[in-house]
C-alpha positions in Angstrom: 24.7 -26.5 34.1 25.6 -25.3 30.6 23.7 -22.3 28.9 23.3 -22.4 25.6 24.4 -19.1 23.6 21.4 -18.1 22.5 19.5 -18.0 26.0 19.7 -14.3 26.8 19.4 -13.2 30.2 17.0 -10.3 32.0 19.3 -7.8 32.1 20.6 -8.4 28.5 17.6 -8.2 27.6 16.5 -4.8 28.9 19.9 -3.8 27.1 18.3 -4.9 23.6 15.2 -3.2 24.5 17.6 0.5 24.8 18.8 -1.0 21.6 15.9 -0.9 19.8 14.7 2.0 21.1 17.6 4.2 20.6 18.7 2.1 17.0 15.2 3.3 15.4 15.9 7.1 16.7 19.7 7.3 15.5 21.0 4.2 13.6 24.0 3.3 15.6 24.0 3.3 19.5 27.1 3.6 21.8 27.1 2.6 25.5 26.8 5.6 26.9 23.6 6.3 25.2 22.4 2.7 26.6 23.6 3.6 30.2 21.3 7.0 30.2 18.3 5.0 28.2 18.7 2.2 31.2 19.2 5.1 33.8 16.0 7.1 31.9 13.2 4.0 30.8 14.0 2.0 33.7 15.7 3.5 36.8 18.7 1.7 36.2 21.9 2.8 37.2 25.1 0.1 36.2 29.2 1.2 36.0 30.0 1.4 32.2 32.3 -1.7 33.2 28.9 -3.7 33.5 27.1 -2.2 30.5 30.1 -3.3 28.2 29.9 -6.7 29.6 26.4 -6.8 28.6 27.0 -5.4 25.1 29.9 -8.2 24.4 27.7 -11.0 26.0 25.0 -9.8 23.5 27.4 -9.6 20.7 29.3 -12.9 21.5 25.5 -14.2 21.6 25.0 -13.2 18.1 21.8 -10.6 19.0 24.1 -7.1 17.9 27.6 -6.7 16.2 29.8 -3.8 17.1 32.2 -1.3 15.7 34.9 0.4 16.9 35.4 4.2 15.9 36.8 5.6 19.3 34.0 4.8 21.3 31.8 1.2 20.6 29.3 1.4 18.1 26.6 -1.2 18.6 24.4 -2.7 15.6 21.7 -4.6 16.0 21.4 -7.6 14.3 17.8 -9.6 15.8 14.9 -7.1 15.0 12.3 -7.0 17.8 9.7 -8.6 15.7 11.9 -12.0 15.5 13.1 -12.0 19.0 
């Protein structure tokens, strides 16, 4: 069965959810500061390794671009309002 690239699982998107959050307290969001919002909001607890796989599904997706100044820097490009 194919899935189409914009279909966005559960867990990515409880990722977008930190997103948001954290984009509308400090602009740009890195995945350590989506690790402890996951760890924080929702008792969520993943290896960084899974969190980055997240993040590039999301960005190969199209729903956030990304930036790399020593550590990823994550953008997001769909506001809440038109997911």
């Amino acid at each position: 069965m194919n899935r189409r690239t914009t279909e966005i699982s559960q867990c990515e998107l409880t990722v977008m959810k930190c997103i948001w959050d954290l984009k509308a307290e400090t602009g740009e969001v890195t995945c350590a500061q989506v690790m402890e919002k996951l760890k924080e909001d929702y008792g969520l607890t993943y290896k960084d390794t899974t969190v980055y796989t997240f993040l590039k599904n999301l960005i190969n997706k199209g729903f956030v671009s990304s930036e790399k100044k020593g550590h990823l820097f994550v953008r997001k490009k769909i506001t809440e309002q038109i997911f």
